[in-house]
C-alpha positions as CSV (number, residue, x, y, z in Angstrom):
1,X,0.0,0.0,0.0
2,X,1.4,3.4,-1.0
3,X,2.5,5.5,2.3
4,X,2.7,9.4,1.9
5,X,6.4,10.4,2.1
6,X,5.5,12.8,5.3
7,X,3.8,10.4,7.2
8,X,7.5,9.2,8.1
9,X,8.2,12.3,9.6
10,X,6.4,13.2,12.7
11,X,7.1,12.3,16.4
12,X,4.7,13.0,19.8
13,X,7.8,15.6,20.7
14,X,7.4,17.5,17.6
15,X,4.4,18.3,18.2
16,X,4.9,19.4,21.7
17,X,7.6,21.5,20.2
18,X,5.5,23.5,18.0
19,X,2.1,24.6,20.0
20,X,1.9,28.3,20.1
21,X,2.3,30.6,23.2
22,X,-0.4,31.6,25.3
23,X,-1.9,35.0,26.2
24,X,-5.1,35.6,29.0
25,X,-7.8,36.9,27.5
26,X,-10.7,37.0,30.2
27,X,-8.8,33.8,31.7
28,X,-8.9,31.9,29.0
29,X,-5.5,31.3,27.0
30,X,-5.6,32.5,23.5
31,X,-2.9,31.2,21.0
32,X,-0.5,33.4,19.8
33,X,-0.6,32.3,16.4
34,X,-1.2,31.9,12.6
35,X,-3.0,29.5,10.2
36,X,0.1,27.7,8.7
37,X,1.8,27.2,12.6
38,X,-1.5,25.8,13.6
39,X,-2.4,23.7,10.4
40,X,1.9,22.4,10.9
41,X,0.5,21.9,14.4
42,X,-2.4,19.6,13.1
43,X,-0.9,17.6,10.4
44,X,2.1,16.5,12.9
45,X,-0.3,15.6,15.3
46,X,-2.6,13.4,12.6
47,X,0.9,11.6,11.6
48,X,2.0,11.2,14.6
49,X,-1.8,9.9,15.7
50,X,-1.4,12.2,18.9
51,X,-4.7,13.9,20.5
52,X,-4.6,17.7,19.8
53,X,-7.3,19.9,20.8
54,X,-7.9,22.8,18.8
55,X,-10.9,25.4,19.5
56,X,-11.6,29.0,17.5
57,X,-12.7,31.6,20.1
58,X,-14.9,34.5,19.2
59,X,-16.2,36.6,21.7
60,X,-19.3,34.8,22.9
61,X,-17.0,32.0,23.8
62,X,-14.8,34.0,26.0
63,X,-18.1,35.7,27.6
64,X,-19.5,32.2,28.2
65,X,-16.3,31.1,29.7
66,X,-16.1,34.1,31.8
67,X,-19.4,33.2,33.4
68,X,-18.8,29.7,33.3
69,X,-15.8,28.6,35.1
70,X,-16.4,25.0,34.1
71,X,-16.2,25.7,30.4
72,X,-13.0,27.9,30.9
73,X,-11.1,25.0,32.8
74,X,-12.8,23.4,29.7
75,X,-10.8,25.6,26.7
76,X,-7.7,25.5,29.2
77,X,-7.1,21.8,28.6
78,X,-7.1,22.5,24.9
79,X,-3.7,22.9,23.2
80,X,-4.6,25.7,20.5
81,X,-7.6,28.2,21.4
82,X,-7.2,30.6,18.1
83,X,-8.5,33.9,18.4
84,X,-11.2,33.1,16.0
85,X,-13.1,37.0,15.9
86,X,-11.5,40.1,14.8
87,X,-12.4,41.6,18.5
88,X,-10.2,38.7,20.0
89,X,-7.4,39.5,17.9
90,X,-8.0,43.0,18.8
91,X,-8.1,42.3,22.5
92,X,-4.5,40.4,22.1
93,X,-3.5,44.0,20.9
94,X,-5.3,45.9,23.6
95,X,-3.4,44.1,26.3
96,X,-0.1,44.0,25.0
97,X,0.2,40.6,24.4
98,X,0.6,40.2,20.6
99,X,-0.1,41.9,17.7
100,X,-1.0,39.5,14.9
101,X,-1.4,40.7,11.1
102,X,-4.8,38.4,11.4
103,X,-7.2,36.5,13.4
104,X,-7.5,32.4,12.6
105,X,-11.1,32.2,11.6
106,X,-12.8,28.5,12.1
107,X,-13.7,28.1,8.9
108,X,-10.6,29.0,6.9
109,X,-8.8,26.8,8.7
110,X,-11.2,24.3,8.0
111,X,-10.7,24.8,4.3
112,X,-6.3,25.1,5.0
113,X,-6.6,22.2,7.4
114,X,-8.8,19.9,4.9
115,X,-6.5,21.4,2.3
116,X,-2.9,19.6,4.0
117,X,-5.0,16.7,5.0
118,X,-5.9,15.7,1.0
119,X,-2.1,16.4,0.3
120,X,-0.8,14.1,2.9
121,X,-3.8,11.8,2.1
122,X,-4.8,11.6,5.7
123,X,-8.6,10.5,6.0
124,X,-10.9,12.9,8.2
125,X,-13.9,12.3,10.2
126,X,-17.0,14.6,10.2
127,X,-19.3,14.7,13.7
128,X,-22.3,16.5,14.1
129,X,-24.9,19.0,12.4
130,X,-27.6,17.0,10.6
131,X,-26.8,14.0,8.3
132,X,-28.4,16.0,5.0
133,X,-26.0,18.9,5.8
134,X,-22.6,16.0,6.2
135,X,-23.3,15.0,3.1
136,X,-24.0,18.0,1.6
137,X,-20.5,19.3,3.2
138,X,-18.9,15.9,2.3
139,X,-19.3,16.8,-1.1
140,X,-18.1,20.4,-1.5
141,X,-15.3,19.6,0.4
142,X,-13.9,16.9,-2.0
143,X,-15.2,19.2,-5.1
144,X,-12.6,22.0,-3.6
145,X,-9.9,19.2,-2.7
146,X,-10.2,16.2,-5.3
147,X,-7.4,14.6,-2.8
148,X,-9.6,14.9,0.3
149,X,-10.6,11.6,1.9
150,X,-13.8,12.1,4.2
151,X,-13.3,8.5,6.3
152,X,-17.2,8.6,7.7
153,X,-19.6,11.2,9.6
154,X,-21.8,10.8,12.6
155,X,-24.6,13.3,13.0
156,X,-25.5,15.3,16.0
157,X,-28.5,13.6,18.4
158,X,-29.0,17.0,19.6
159,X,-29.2,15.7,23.4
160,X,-26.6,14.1,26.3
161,X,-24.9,11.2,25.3
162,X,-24.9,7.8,27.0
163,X,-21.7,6.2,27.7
164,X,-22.6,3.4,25.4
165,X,-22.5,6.1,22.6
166,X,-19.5,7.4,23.4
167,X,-17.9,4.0,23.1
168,X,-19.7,3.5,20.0
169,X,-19.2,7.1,18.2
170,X,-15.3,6.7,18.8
171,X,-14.6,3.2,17.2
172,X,-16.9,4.6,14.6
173,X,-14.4,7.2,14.4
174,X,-11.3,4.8,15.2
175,X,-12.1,2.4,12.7
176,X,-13.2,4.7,9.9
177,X,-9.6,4.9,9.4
178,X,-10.0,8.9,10.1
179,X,-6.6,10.8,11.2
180,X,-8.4,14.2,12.5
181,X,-12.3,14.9,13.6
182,X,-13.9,17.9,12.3
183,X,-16.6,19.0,14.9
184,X,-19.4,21.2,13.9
185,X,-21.9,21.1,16.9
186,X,-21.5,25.3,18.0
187,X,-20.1,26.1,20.8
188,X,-19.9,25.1,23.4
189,X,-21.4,22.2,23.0
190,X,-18.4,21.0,20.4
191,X,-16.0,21.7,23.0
192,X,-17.5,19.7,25.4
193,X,-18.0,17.1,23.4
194,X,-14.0,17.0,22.1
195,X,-13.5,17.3,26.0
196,X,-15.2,14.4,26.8
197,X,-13.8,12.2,24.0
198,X,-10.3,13.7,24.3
199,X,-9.5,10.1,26.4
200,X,-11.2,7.7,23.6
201,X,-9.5,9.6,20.3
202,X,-5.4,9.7,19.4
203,X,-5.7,12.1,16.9
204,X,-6.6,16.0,16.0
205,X,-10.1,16.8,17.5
206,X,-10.7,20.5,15.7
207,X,-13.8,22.4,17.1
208,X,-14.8,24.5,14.2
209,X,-18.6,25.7,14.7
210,X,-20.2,27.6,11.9
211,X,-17.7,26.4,9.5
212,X,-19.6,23.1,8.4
213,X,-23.0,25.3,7.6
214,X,-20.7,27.6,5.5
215,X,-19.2,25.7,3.1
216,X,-22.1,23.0,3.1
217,X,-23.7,25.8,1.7
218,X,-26.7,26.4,4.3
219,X,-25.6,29.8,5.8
220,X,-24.4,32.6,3.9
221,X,-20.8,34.4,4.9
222,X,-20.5,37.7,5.9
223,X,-19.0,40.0,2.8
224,X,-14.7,40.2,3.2
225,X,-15.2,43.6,4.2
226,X,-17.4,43.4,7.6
227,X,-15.4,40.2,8.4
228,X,-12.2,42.4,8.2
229,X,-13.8,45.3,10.6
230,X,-15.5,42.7,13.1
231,X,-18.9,43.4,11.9
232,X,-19.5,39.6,10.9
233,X,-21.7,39.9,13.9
234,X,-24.2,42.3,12.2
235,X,-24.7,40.6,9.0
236,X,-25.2,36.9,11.0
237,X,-27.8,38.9,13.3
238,X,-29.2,40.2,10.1
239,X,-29.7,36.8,9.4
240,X,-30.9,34.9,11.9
241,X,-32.1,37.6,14.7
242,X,-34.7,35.1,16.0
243,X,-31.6,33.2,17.3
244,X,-28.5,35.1,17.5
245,X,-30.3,38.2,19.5
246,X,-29.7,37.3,22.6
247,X,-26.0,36.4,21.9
248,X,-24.9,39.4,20.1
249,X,-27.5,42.1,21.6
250,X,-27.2,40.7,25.5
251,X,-23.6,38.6,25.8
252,X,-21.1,40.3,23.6
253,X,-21.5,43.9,24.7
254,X,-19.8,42.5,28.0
255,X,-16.3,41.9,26.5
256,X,-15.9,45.3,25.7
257,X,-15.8,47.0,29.2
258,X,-14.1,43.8,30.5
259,X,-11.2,43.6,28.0
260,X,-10.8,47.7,29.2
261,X,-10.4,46.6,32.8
262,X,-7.9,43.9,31.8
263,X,-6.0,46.2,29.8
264,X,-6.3,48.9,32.9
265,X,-4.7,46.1,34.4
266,X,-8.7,46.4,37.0
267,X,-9.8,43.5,36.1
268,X,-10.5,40.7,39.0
269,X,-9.2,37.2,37.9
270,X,-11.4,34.6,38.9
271,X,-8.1,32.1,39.1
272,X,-10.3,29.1,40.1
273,X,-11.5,27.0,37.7
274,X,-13.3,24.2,38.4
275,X,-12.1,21.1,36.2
276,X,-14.0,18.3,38.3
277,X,-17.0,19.9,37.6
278,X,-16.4,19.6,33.7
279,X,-15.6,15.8,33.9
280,X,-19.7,15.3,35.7
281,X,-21.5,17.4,33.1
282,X,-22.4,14.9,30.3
283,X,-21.2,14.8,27.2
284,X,-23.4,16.8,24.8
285,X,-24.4,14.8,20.8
């Protein structure tokens, strides 16, 4: 059987070795980083079939980790939190921690990640959304990247999972021959749910939201323009204001005055986060 040329190439302390530094954002670590570091990040880890957690962050993440202290001992465990939303990037600025020429958006590293994945001809595994949308996404995705193996998909149950189907879903996924997981579920239930699994899965678990309903073709991207001046929040609310109000009219006006008091250096840490609580709360499908 034909074996790609780099899949002789990666070791567990490579990857170690390249995971970007970390920055506190709200007390969660953001990665100070780039798409090709963290896509170099991912394919190591798929060679090397090592877990690697990766999570995009926007700004309703970090709010919902702020009042959930759970869910931030949650991202913690992760080994790459991008700064996902222009605002996050911004806020990496603000503080003095980094300055990065751009944010790393979930679903463009979807597209970069699929992208080295069909070069090194490493299968991946799609889990959640609805099974009409999978193979919907399936499809576009090996249109765009005739290389791109898609190893099997498991849709979302939209409810806790048993511990039967966890078992089940993960030598679904460990069997399929996949190398990496794609998860769209929305956060945070996707988070959770790589979390949970992180114990059952060697390989890349990537928690990438939106990104399935965007190039599956169900949800329309925000123009180049308003993604580029964080305004991808108004056109999505545009959208969909029956279910996005409460997010981006109620949770995200938060991070504004609390990314100010970090940078004041007035902000109150809450340095306890409670990871024992995460491992009782079920595992979300």
């Amino acid at each position: 059987m034909h074996r790609p040329q780099s899949e002789q190439s990666a070791s567990p302390e490579q990857v170690a070795e390249a995971l970007p530094a970390r920055a506190d954002i709200l007390g969660v670590g953001i990665s100070i980083t780039d798409y090709a570091q963290v896509v170099r990040c991912v394919l190591a880890a798929a060679l090397a079939r090592r877990l690697l957690l990766v999570a995009a962050s926007d700004v309703h993440m970090l709010i919902q980790a702020r009042q959930d202290r759970a869910f931030a001992a949650v991202l913690n465990v992760f080994d790459i939190v991008t700064p996902d939303g222009q605002p996050v990037r911004w806020g990496l600025r603000l503080t003095g921690d980094a300055n990065l020429r751009e944010r790393v958006y979930g679903p463009t590293l979807t597209l970069r990640v699929c992208e080295a994945m069909a070069q090194a001809e490493l299968p991946v595994f799609l889990y959640g959304s609805r099974a009409e949308l999978l193979a919907r996404l399936a499809q576009k995705l090996c249109a765009r990247f005739p290389r791109l193996r898609i190893a099997g998909s498991i849709a979302g149950r939209f409810r806790p999972l048993t511990r039967e189907e966890q078992r089940a879903d993960a030598e679904a996924i460990v069997t399929s021959g996949a190398r990496i997981t794609l998860i769209g579920m929305g956060c945070p239930r996707q988070e959770w749910w790589a979390f949970h699994m992180r114990e059952r899965l060697a390989m890349p678990l990537l928690a990438v939201g939106a990104a399935f309903d965007f190039h599956a073709g169900a949800v329309a991207q925000a123009p180049p323009w308003m993604q580029a001046r964080g305004l991808e929040w108004l056109y999505r609310l545009g959208r969909d204001p029956r279910r996005l109000w409460r997010r981006y009219l109620l949770l995200t006006p938060r991070y504004i005055p609390l990314i100010a008091a970090q940078a004041l250096g007035v902000l109150p840490f809450p340095h306890h986060t409670d990871l024992d609580e995460a491992t009782t709360r079920a595992c979300p499908g």
